[in-house]
mmCIF file of the C-alpha atoms, coordinates in Angstrom:
data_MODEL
# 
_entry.id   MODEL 
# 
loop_
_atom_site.group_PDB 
_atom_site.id 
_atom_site.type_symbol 
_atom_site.label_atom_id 
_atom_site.label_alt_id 
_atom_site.label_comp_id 
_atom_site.label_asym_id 
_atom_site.label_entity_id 
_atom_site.label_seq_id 
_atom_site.pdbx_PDB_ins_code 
_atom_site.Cartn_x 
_atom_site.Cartn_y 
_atom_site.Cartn_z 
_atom_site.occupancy 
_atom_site.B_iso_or_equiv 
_atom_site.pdbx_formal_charge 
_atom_site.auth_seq_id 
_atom_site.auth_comp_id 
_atom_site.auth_asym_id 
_atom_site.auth_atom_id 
_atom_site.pdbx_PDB_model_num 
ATOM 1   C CA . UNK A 1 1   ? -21.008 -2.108  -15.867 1.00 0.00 ? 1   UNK A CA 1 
ATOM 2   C CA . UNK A 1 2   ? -18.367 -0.162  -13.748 1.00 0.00 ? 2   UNK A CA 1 
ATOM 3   C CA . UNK A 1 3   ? -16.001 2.722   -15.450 1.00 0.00 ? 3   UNK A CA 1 
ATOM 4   C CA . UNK A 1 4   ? -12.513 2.241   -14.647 1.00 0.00 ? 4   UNK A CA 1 
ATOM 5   C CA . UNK A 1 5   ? -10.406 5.432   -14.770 1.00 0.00 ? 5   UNK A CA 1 
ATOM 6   C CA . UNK A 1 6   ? -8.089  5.314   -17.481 1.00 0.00 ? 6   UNK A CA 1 
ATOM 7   C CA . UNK A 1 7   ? -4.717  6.232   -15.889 1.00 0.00 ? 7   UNK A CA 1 
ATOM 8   C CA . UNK A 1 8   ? -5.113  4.058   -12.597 1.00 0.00 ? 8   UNK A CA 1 
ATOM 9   C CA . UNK A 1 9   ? -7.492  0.930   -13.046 1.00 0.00 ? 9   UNK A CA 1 
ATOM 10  C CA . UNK A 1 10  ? -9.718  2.554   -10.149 1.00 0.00 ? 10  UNK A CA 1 
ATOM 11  C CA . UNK A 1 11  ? -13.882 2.483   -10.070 1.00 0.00 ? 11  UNK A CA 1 
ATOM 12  C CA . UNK A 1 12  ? -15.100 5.852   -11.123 1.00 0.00 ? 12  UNK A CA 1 
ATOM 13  C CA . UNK A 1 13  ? -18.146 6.244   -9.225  1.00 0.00 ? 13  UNK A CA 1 
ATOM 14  C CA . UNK A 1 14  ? -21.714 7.462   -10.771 1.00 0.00 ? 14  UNK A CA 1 
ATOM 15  C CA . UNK A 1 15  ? -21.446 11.440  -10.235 1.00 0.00 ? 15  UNK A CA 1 
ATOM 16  C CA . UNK A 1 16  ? -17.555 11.658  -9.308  1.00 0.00 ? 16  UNK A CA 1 
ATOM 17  C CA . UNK A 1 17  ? -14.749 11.819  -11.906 1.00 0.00 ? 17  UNK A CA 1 
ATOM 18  C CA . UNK A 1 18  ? -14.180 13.730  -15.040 1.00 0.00 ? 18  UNK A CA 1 
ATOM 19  C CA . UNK A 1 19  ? -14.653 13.013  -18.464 1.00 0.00 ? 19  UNK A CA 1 
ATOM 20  C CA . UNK A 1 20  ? -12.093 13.691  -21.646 1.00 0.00 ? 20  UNK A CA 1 
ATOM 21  C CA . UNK A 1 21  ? -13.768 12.958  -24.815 1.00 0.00 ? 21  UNK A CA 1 
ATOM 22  C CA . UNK A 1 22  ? -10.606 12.642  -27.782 1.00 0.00 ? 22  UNK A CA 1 
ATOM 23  C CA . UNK A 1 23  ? -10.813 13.836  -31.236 1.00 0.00 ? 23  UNK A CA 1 
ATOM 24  C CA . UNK A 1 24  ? -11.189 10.064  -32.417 1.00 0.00 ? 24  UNK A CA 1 
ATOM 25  C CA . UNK A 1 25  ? -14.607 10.258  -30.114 1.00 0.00 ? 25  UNK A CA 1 
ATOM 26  C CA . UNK A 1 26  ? -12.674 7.821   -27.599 1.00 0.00 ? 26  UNK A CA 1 
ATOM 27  C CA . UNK A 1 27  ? -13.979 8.504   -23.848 1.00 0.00 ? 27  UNK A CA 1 
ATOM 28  C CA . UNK A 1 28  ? -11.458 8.328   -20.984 1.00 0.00 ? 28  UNK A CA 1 
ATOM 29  C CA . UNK A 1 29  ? -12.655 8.551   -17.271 1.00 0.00 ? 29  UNK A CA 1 
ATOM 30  C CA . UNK A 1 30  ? -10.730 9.806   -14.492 1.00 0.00 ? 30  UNK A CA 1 
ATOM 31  C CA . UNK A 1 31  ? -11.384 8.991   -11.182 1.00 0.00 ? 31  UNK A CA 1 
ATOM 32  C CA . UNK A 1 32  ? -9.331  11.973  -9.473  1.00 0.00 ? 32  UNK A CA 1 
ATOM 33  C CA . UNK A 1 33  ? -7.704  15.068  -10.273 1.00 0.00 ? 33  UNK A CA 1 
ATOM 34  C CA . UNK A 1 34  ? -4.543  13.819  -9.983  1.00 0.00 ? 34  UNK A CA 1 
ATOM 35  C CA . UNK A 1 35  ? -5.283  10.946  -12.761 1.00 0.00 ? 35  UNK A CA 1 
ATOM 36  C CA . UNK A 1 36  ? -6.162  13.318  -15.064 1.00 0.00 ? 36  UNK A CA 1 
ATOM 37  C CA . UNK A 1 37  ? -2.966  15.817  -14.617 1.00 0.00 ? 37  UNK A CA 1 
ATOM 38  C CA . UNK A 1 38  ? -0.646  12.697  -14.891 1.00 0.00 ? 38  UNK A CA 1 
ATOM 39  C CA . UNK A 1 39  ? -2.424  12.197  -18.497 1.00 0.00 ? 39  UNK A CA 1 
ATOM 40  C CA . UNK A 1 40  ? -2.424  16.097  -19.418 1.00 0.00 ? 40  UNK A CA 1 
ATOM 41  C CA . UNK A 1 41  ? 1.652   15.680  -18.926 1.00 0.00 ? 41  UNK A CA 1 
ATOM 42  C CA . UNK A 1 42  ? 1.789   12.562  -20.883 1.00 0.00 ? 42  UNK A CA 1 
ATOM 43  C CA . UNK A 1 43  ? 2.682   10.221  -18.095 1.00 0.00 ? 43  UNK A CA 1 
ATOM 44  C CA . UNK A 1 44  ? 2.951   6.840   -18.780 1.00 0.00 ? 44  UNK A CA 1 
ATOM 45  C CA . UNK A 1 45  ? 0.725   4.805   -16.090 1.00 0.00 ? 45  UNK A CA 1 
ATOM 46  C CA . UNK A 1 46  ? 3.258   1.663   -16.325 1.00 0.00 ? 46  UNK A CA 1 
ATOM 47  C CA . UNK A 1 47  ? 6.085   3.870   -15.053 1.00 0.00 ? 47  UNK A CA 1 
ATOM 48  C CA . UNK A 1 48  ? 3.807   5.376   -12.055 1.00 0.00 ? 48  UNK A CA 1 
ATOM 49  C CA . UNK A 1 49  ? 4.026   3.275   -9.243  1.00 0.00 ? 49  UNK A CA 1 
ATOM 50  C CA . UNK A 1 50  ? 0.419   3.929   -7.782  1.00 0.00 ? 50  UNK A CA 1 
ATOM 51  C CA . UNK A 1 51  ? -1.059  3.316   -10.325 1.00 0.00 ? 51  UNK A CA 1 
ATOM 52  C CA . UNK A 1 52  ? -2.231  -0.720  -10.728 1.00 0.00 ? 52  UNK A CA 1 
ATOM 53  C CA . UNK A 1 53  ? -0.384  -0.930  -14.358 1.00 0.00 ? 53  UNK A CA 1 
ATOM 54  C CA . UNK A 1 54  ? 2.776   -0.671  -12.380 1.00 0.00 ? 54  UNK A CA 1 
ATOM 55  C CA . UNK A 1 55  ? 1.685   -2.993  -9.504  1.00 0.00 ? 55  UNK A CA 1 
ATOM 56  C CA . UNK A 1 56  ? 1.013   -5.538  -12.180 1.00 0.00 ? 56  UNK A CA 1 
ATOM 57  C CA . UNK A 1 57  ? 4.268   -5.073  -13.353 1.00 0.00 ? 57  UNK A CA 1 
ATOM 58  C CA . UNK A 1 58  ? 6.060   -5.768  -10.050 1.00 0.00 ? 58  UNK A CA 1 
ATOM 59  C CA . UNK A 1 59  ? 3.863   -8.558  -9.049  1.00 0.00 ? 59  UNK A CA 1 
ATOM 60  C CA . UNK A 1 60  ? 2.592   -6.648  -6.070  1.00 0.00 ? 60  UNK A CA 1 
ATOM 61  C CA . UNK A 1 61  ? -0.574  -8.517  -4.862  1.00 0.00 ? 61  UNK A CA 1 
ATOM 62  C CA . UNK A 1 62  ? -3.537  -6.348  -5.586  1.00 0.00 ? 62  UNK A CA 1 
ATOM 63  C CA . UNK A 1 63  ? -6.398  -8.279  -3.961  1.00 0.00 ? 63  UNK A CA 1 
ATOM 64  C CA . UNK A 1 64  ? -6.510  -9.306  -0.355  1.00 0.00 ? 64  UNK A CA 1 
ATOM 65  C CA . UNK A 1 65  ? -8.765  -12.461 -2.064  1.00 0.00 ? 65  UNK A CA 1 
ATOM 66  C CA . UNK A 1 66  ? -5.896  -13.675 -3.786  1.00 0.00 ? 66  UNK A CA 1 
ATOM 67  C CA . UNK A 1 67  ? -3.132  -13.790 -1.245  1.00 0.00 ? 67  UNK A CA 1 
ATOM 68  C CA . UNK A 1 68  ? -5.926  -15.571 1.023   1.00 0.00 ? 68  UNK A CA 1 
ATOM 69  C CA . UNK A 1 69  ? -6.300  -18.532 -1.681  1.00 0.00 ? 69  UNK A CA 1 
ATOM 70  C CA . UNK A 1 70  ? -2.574  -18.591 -2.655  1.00 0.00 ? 70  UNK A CA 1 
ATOM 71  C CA . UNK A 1 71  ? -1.829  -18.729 1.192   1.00 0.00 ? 71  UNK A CA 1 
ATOM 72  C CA . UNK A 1 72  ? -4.089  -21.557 1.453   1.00 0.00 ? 72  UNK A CA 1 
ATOM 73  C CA . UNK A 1 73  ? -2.899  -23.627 -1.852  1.00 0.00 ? 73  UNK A CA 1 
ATOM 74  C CA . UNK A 1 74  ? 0.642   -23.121 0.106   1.00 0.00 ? 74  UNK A CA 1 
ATOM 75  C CA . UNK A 1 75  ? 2.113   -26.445 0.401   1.00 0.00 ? 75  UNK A CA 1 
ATOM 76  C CA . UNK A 1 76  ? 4.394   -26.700 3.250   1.00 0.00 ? 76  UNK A CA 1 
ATOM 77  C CA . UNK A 1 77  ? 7.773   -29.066 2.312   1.00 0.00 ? 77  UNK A CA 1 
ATOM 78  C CA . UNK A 1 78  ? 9.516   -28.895 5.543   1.00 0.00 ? 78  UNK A CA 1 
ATOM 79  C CA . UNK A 1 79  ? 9.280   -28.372 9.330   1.00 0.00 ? 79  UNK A CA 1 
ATOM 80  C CA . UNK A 1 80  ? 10.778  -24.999 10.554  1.00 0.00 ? 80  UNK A CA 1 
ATOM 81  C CA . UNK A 1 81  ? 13.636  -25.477 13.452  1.00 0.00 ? 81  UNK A CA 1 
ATOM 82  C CA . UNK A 1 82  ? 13.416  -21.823 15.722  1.00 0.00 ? 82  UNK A CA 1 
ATOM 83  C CA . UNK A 1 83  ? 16.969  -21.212 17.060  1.00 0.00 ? 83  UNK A CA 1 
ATOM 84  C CA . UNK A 1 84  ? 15.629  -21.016 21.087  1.00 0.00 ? 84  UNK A CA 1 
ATOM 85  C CA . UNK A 1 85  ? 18.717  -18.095 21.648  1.00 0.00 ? 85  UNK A CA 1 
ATOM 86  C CA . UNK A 1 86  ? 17.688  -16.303 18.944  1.00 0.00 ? 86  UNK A CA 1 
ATOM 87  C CA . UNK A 1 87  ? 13.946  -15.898 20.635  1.00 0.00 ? 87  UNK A CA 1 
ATOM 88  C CA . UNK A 1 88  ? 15.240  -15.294 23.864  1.00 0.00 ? 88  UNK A CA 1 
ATOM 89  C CA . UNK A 1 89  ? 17.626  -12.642 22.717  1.00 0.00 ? 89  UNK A CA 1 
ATOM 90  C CA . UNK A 1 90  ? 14.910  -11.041 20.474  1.00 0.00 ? 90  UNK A CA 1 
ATOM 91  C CA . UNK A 1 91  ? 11.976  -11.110 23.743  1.00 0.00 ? 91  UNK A CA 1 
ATOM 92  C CA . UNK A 1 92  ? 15.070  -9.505  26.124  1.00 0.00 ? 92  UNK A CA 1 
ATOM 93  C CA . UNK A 1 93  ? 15.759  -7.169  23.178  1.00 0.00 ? 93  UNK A CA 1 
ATOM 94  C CA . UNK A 1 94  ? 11.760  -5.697  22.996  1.00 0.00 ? 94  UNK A CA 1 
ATOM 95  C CA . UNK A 1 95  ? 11.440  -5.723  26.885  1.00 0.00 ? 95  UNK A CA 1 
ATOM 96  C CA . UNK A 1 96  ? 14.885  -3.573  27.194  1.00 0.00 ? 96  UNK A CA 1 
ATOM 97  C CA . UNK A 1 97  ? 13.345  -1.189  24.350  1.00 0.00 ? 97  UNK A CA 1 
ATOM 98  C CA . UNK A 1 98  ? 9.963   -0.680  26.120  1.00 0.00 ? 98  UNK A CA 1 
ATOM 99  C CA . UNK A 1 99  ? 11.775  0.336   29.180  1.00 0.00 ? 99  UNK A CA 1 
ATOM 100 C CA . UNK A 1 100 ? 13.615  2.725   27.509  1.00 0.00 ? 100 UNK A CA 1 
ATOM 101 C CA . UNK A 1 101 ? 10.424  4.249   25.924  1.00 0.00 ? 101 UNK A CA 1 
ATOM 102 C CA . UNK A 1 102 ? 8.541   4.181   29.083  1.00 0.00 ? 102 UNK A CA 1 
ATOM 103 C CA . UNK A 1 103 ? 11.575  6.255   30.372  1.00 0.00 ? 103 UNK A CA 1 
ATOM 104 C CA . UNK A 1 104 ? 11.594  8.327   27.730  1.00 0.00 ? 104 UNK A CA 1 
ATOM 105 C CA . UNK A 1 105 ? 7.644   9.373   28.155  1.00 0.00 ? 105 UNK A CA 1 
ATOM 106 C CA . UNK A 1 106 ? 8.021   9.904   31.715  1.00 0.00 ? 106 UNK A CA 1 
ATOM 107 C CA . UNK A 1 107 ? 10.969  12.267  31.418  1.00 0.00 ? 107 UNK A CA 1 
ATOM 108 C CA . UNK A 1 108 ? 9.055   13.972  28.796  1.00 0.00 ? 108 UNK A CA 1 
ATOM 109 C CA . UNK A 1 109 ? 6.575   14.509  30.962  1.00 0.00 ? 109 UNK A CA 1 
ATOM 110 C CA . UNK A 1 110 ? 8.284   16.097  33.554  1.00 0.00 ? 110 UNK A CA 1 
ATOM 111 C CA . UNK A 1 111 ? 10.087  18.437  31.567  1.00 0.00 ? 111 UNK A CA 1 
ATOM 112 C CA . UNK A 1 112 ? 7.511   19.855  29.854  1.00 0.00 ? 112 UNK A CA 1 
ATOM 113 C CA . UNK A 1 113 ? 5.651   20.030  33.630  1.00 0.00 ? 113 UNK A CA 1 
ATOM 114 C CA . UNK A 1 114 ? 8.721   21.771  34.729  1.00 0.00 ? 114 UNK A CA 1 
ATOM 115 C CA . UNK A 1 115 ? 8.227   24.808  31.891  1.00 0.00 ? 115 UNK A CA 1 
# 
């Protein structure tokens, strides 16, 4: 059985964390430091958006297992149409900004050879 750290949902590890016994005899495990301020200033882990309480909240995906399986039980309705200027303008648009970069290094490079 793995201990989760009470303020963020994360594995505490065997030998790493802290432990805050409560008056009641209830046990919380922090994973980090920084868990275990949050809880010493009464910080609410719903409101804190690291923490997986919140992420559950906002629907963030948390596992890279689920968005593979919902990815795959995608079903696809329609074919998508690509607008052929739009992908012509947006390839000119990337070559025209790694000229300029390229540019950008080389004068860069001469000016600080030039000090």
């Amino acid at each position: 059985m793995s201990i989760l750290c009470c303020m963020c949902e994360s594995v505490v590890y065997p030998g790493h964390g802290s432990l805050f016994i409560k008056n009641d005899m209830r046990s919380l495990w922090f994973c980090r430091s920084k868990c275990k301020k949050n809880f010493n200033q009464k910080k609410n882990p719903f409101y804190l958006r690291w923490t997986r309480f919140n992420r559950k909240k906002r629907g963030v995906i948390l596992n890279k297992k689920i968005l593979f399986t919902s990815f795959i039980n995608q079903k696809i309705d329609q074919i998508q149409e690509y607008d052929i200027y739009l992908i012509s303008h947006v390839l000119f648009q990337m070559e025209r900004l790694q000229k300029l970069n390229r540019n950008r290094s080389i004068d860069f490079i001469y000016k600080k050879k030039l000090k």
